[in-house]
ChimeraX commands (.cxc) that place a marker at each C-alpha (Angstrom):
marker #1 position 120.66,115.13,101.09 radius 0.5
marker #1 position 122.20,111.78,100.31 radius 0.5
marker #1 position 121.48,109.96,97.25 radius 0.5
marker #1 position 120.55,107.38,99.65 radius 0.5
marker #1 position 117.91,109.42,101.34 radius 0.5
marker #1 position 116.77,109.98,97.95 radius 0.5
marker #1 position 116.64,107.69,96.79 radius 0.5
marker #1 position 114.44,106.45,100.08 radius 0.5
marker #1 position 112.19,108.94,100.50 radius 0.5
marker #1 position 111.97,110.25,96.73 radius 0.5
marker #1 position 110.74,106.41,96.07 radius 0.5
marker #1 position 108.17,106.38,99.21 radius 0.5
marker #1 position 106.16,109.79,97.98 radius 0.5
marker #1 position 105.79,108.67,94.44 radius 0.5
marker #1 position 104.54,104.80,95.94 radius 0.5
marker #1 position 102.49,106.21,98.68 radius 0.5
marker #1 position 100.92,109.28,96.26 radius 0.5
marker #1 position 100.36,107.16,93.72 radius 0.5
marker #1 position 98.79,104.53,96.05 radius 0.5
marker #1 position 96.57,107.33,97.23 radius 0.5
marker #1 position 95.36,108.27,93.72 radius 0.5
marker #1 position 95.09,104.85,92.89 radius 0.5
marker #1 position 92.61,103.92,96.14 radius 0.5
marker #1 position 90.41,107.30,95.56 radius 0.5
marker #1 position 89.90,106.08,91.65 radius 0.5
marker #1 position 88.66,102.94,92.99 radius 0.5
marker #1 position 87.17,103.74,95.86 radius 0.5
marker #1 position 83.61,100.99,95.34 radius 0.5
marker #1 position 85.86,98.47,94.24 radius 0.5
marker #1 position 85.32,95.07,96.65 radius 0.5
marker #1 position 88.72,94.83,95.65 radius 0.5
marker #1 position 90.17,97.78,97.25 radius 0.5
marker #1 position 90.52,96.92,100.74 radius 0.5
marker #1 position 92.41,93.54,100.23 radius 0.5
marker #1 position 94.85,95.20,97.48 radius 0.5
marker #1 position 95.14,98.30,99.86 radius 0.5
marker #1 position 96.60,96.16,102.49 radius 0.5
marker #1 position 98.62,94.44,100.41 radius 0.5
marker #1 position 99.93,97.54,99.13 radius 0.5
marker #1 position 100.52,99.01,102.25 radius 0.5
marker #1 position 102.71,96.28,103.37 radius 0.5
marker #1 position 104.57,96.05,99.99 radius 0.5
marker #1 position 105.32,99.65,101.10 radius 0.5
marker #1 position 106.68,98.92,104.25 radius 0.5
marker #1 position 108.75,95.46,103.26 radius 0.5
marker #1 position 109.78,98.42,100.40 radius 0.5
marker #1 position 110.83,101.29,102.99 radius 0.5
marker #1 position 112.95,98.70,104.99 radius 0.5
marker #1 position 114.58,97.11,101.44 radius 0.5
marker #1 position 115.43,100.38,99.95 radius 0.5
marker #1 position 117.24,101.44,103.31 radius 0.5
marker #1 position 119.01,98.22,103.92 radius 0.5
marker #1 position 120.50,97.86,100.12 radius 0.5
marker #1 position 120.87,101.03,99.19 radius 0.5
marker #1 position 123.59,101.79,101.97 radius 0.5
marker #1 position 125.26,98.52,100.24 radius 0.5
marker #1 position 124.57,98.05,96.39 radius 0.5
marker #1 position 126.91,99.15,93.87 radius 0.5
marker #1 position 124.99,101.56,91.01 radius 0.5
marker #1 position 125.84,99.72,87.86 radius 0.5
marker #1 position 123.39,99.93,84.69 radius 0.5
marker #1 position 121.94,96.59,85.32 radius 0.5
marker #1 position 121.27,98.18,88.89 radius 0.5
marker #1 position 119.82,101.37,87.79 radius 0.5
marker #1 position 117.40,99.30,84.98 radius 0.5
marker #1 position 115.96,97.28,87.09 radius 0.5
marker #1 position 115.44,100.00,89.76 radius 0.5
marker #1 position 113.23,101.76,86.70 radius 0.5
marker #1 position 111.51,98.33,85.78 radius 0.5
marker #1 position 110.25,98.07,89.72 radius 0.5
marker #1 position 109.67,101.62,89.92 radius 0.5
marker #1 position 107.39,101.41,86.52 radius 0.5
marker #1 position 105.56,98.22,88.23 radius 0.5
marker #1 position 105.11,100.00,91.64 radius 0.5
marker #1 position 102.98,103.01,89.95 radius 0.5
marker #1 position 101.50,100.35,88.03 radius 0.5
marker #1 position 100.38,98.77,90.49 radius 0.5
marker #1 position 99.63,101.67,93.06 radius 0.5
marker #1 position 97.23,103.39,89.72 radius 0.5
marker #1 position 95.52,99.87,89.25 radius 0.5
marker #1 position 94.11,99.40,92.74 radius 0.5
marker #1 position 90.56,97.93,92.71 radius 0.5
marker #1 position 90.82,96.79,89.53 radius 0.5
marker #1 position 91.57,92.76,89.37 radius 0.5
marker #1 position 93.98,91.44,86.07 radius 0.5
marker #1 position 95.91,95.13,85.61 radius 0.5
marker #1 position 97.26,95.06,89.59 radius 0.5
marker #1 position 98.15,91.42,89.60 radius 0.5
marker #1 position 99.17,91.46,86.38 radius 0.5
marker #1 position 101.87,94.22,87.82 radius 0.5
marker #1 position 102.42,92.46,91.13 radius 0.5
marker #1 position 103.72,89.94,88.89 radius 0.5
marker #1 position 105.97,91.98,87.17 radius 0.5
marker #1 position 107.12,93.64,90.01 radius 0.5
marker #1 position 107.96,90.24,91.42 radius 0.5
marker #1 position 109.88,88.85,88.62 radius 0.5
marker #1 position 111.89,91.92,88.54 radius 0.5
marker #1 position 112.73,91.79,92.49 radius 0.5
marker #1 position 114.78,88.80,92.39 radius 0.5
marker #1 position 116.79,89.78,89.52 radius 0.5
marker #1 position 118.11,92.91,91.42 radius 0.5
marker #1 position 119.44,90.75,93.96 radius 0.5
marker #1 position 120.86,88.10,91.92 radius 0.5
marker #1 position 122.78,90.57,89.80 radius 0.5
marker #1 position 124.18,91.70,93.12 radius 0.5
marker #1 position 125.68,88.37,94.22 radius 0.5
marker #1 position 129.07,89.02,92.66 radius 0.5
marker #1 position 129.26,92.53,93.16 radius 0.5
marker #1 position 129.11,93.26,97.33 radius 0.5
marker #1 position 129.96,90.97,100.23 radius 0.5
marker #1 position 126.48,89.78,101.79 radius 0.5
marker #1 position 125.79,86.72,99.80 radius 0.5
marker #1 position 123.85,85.13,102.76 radius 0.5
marker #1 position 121.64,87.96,102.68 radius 0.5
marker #1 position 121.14,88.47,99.38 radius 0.5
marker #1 position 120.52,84.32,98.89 radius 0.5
marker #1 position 117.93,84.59,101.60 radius 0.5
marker #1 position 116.29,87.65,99.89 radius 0.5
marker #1 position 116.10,86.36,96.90 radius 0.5
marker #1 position 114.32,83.11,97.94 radius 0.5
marker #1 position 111.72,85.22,99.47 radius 0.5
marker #1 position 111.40,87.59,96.58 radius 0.5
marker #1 position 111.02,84.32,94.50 radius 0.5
marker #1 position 107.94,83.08,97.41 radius 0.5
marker #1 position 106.29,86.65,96.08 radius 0.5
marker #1 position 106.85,85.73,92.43 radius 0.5
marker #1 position 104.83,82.04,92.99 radius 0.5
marker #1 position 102.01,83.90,95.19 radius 0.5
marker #1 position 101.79,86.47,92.72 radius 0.5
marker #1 position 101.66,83.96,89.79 radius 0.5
marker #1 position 99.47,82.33,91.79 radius 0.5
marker #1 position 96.87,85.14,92.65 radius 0.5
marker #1 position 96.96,86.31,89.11 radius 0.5
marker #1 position 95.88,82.61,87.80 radius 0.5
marker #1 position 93.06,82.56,90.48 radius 0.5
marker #1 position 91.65,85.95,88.79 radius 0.5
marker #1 position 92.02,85.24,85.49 radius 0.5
marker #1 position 89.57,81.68,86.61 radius 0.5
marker #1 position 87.24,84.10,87.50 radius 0.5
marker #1 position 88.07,84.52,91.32 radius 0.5
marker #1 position 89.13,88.12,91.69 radius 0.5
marker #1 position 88.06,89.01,95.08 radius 0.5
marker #1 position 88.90,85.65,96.61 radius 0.5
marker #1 position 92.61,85.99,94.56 radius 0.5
marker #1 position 92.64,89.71,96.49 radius 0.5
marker #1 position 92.22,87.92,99.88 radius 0.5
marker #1 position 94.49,85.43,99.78 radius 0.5
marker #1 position 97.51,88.23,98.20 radius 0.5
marker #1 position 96.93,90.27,101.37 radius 0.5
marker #1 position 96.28,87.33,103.81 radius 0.5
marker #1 position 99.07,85.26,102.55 radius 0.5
marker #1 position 101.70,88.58,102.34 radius 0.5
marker #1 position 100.65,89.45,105.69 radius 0.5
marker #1 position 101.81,85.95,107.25 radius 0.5
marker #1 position 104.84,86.36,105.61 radius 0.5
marker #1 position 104.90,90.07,106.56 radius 0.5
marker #1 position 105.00,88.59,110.30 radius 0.5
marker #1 position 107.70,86.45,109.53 radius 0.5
marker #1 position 109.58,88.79,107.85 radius 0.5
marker #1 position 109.42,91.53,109.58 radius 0.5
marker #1 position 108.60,90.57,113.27 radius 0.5
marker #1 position 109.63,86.55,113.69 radius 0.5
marker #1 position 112.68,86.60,111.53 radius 0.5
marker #1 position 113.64,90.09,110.27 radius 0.5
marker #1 position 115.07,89.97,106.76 radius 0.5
marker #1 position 116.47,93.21,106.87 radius 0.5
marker #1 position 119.67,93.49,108.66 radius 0.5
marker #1 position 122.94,92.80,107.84 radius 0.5
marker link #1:1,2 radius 0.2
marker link #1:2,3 radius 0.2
marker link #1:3,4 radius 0.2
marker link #1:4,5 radius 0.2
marker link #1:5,6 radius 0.2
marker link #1:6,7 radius 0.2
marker link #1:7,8 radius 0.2
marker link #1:8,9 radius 0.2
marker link #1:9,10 radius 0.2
marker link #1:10,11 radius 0.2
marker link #1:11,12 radius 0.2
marker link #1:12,13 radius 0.2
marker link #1:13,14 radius 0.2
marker link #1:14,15 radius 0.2
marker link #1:15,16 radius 0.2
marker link #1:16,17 radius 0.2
marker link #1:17,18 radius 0.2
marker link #1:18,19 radius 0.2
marker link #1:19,20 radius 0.2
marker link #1:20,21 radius 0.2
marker link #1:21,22 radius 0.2
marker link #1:22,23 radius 0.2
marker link #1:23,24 radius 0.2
marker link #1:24,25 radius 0.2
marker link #1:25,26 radius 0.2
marker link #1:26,27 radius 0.2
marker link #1:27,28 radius 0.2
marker link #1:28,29 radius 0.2
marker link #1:29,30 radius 0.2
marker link #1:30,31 radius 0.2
marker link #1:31,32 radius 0.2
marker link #1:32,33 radius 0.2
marker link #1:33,34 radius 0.2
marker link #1:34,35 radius 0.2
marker link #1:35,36 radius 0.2
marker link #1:36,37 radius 0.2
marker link #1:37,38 radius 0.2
marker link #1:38,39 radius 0.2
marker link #1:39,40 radius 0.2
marker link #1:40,41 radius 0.2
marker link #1:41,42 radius 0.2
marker link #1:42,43 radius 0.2
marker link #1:43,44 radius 0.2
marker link #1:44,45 radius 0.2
marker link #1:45,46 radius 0.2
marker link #1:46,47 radius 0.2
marker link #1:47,48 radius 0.2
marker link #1:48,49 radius 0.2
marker link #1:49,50 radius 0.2
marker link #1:50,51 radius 0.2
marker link #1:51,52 radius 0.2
marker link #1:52,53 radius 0.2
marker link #1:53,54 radius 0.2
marker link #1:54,55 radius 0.2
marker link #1:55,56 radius 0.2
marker link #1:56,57 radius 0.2
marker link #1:57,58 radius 0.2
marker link #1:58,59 radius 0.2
marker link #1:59,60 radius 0.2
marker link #1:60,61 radius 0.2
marker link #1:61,62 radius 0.2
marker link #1:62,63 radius 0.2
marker link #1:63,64 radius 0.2
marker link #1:64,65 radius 0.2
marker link #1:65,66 radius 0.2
marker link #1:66,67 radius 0.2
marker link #1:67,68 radius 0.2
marker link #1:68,69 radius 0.2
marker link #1:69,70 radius 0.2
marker link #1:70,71 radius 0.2
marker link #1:71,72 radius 0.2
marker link #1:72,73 radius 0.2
marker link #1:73,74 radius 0.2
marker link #1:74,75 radius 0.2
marker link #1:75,76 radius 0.2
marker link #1:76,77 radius 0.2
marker link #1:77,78 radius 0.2
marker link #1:78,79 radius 0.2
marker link #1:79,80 radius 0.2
marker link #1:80,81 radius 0.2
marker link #1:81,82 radius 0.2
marker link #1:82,83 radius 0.2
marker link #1:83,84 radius 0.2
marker link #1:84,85 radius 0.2
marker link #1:85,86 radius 0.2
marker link #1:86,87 radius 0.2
marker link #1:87,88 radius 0.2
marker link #1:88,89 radius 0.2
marker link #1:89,90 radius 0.2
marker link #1:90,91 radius 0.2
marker link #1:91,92 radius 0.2
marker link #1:92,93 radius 0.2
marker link #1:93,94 radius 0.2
marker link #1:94,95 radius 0.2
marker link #1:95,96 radius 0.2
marker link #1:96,97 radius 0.2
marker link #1:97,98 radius 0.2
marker link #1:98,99 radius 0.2
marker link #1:99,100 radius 0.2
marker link #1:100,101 radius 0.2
marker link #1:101,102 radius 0.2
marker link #1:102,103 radius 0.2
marker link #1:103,104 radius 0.2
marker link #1:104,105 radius 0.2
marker link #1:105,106 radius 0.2
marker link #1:106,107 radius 0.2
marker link #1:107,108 radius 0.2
marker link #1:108,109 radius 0.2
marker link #1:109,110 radius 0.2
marker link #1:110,111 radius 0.2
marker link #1:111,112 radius 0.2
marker link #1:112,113 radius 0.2
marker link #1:113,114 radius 0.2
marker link #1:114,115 radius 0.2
marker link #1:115,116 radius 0.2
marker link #1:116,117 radius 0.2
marker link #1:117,118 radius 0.2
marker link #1:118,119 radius 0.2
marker link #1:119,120 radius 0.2
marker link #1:120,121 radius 0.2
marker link #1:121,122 radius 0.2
marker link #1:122,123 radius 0.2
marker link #1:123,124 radius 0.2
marker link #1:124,125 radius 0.2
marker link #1:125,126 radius 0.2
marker link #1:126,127 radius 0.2
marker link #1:127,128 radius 0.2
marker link #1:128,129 radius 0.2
marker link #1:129,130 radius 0.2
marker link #1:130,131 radius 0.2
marker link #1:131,132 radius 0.2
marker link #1:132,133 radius 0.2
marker link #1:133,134 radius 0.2
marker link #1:134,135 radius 0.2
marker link #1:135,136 radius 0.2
marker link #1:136,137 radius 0.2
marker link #1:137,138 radius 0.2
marker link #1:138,139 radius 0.2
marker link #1:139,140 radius 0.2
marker link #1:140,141 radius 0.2
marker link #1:141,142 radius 0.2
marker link #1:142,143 radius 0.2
marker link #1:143,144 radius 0.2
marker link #1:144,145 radius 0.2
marker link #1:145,146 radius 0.2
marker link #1:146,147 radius 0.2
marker link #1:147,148 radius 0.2
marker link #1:148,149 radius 0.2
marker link #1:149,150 radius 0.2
marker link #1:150,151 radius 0.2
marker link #1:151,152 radius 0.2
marker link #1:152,153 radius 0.2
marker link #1:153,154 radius 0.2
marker link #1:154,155 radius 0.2
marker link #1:155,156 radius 0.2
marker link #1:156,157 radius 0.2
marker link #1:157,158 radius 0.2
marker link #1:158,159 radius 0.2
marker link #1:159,160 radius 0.2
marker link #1:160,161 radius 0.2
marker link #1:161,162 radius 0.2
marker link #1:162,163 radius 0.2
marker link #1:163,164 radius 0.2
marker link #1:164,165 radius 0.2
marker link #1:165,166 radius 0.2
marker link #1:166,167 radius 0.2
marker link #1:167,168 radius 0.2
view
């Protein structure tokens, strides 16, 4: 196996299994079924980013840190489903950290229109993240929920469908 493919499908068990344990811990939570589908399309936008730039990033130590940092915020995430402040409290993390991959790439491999482009999107999850996670802590947590997953999916059409983002 391929450190790529590794690196792929070692990253999609631990996200989707730790999803999974996440959703059956919170399984009453009103919150649940917005966050699931957010989740579930973080996955996907994840799948599809993993396999584009790992075929083309270098593996430096600022590489390999931040991989940890988003890998850290993914379980966190995944093991806070249903609950409100911890899971957008880790969406922003996870968020803040995405960007920074890509910037630190800029120098380092030849696809600076893709990388610019991804990291202005990453950046549009950072500010509805930020976002969501002031509308909870006013006391919103279910409408904050809705808006994540409704908001992420309209991008998700965009970005996946409309205007794929990844493709070299």
């Amino acid at each position: 196996m391929t450190a790529h493919a590794i690196k792929l499908w070692g990253g999609m068990v631990i996200f989707v299994a730790v999803g999974l344990v996440g959703a059956h811990a919170s399984f009453s939570s009103p919150l649940l079924l917005p966050e699931g589908l957010f989740y579930v399309l973080l996955l996907v936008h994840t799948y599809l980013s993993i396999d584009l730039f790992s075929r083309i990033e270098t593996r430096t130590f600022d590489q390999v840190a931040i991989d940890v940092l988003l890998c850290a915020s993914y379980i966190g995430l995944g093991l806070s489903m249903g609950t409100s402040l911890t899971f957008f409290f880790a969406n922003v993390c996870l968020f803040v950290a995405a960007p920074l991959k890509y910037a630190f790439l800029l120098e380092k491999i030849p696809y600076a229109a893709l990388l610019r482009r991804k990291i202005l999107v990453d950046l549009s999850g950072t500010v509805l993240a930020v976002g969501t996670l002031g509308i909870a802590l006013m006391g919103y947590p279910v409408f904050a929920a809705w808006t994540q997953a409704v908001l992420f999916g309209l991008a998700s059409v965009r970005y996946l469908i409309t205007h794929p983002l990844y493709r070299v």
